[in-house]
N, C-alpha and C positions, 0 to 999 in steps of 0.2 A: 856786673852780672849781665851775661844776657839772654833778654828773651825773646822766642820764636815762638808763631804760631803756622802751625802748618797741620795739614789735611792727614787724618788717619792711614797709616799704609798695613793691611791688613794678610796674613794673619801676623807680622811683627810687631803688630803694635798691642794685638789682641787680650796680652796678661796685663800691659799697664794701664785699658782701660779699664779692665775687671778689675783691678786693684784701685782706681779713682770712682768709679760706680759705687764699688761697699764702702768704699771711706763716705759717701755724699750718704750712703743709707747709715751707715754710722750715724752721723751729724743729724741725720732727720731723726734717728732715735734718738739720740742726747737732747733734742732740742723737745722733741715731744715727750718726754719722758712722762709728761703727765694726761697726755692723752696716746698711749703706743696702739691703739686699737686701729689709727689709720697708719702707721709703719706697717703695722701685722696686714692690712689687709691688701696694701698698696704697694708693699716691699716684702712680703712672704717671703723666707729663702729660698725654696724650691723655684717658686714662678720671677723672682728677680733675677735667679740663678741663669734661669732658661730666656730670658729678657735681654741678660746681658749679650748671652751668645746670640742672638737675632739683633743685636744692634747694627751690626754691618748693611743688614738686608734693610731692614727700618728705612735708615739714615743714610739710603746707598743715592752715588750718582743717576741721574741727572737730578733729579728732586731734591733730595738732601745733602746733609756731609756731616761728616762726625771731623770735628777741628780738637788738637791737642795745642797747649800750652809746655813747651820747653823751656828750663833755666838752666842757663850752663849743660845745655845737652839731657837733663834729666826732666821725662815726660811727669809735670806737677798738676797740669788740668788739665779741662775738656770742655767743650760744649759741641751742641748737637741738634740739627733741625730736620726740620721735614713737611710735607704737604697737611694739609686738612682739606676736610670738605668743600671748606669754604672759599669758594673764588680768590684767588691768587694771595693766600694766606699760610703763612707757614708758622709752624710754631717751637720755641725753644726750648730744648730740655736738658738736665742733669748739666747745670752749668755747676761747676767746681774746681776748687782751687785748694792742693791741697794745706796745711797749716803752715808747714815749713817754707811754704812760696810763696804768704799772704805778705801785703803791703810791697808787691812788685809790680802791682796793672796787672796780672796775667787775667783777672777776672772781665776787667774792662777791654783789653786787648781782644778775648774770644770772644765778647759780647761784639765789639766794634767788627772783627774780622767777621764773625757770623752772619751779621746785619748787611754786612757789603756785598756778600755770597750772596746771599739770599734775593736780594734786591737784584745782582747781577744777573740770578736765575730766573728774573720776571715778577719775583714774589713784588705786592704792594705793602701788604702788612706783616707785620710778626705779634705773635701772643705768647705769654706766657701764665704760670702760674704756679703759685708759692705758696708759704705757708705764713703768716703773719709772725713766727716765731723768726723766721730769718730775716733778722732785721738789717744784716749787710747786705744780702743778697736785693734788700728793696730800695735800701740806699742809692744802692749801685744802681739798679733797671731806671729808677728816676733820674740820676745826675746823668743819664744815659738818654731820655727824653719819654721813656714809656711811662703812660698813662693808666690808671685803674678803668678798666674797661668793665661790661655784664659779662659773665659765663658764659665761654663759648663752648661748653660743653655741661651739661646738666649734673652737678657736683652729690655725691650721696648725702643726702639733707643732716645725716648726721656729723658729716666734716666739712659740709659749705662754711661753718662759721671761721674755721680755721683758716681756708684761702683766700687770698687774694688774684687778682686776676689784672692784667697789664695786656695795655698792646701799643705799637706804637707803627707809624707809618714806614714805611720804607723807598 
């Protein structure tokens, strides 16, 4: 099998990311099934809806990039960065992979391609943040080198227990 990772080409690429988005919001409701209160307020359908189609803009050059994951030609995941406030810090989002592509690196592959990008574009750091139920996804950001960092962004006191928060240098 082979895998590629290469830069989103828009609008071609536009339904198989909407289509890797709700599978990731999927996954966040399955996993949270017992607490869906942060799905609902974080992943609404109407404003994820509208979320997805503003990704382009988000995640757009020179700041960001939205990276897919191909196997045998078929777009299986994503990941996606972009600026923050904070001096030369960018941060990673909607990394996923869908179920039929797990156990091929595609996960670690966009994580690696991302961090290169990123770095390339000046960034020092990258952050991200999770939910302690993804327990592959934390696997992963650690055998990857990021570290549990403070909240770089002030968490709604009712789902801070649930996140986790990583960064690692770049």
């Amino acid at each position: 099998m082979t895998l590629t990772i290469r830069p989103a080409r828009f609008p071609e690429d536009a339904q198989a990311l909407a289509r890797l988005c709700w599978g990731y919001r999927d996954l966040l409701a399955a996993r949270c099934a017992a607490t869906p209160a942060i799905v609902d307020t974080y992943y609404a359908n109407d404003s994820y809806g509208a979320l997805i189609d503003d990704l382009p803009r988000i995640h757009a050059r020179p700041a960001g990039e939205i990276l897919l994951a191909d196997l045998d030609g078929a777009v299986v995941g994503c990941a996606m960065y972009y600026p923050l406030s904070l001096p030369g810090t960018c941060e990673i989002k909607r990394v996923f992979v869908e179920d039929s592509a797990r156990g091929h690196g595609a996960g670690k592959a966009l994580m690696r391609e991302a961090m290169s990008r990123a770095a390339a574009d000046g960034y020092d750091r990258m952050v991200l943040d999770t939910m302690y139920l993804l327990t592959e996804a934390i696997t992963l950001y650690e055998a990857l080198g990021f570290a549990p960092c403070a909240p770089f962004y002030d968490p709604d006191p009712e789902f801070a227990p649930i996140l986790r928060f990583y960064d690692h240098p770049l």
